[in-house]
C-alpha angles and dihedrals in degrees: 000000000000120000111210135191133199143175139208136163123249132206104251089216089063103047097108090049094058091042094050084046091051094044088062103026110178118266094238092047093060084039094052086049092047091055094047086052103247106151123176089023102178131167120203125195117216106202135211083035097049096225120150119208129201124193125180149159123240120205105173129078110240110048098176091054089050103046081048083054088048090046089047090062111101093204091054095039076058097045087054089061090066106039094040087063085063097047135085109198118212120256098229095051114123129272106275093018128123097178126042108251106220121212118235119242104164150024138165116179 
């Protein structure tokens, strides 16, 4: 298992957009994450900066083939045109990143 963080900034006029999508995310988005083995996905909001921060647990063993898996499916590729409005993505992310990866520093279990 891999836990994995990312960031990415949000519009501060649509946070209560995101936050009324994520309260009601759609059944074959959390289906299509299962499959690609993402367990404890949770997504945090740091106000007054506007910073989102997700935070989840991969199980599987090739992450790349099964986030290609997660940006195939036509619901969530749906699902992404209403949540990527809402999102400012950082200037230093990585080339092909939407979301910043974060580097882990630290764990206690």
């Amino acid at each position: 298992m891999e836990r994995m963080g990312m960031v990415i900034g949000i519009e501060p006029a649509r946070i209560e957009e995101y936050k009324a999508l994520h309260a009601a995310v759609w059944p074959q988005v959390l289906a299509t994450l299962a499959a690609a083995k993402v367990r404890n996905y949770t997504i945090f909001l740091r106000e007054p900066e506007n910073l989102l921060f997700g935070y989840w647990e991969y199980h599987g063993s090739d992450f790349d083939a099964d986030m290609r898996k997660v940006a195939a499916d036509p619901e969530t590729r749906r699902w992404w045109t209403f949540c990527a409005p809402c999102q400012v993505p950082l200037t230093s992310r990585a080339d092909g990143e939407h979301w910043a990866m974060m580097q882990p520093v630290f764990h206690m279990d």
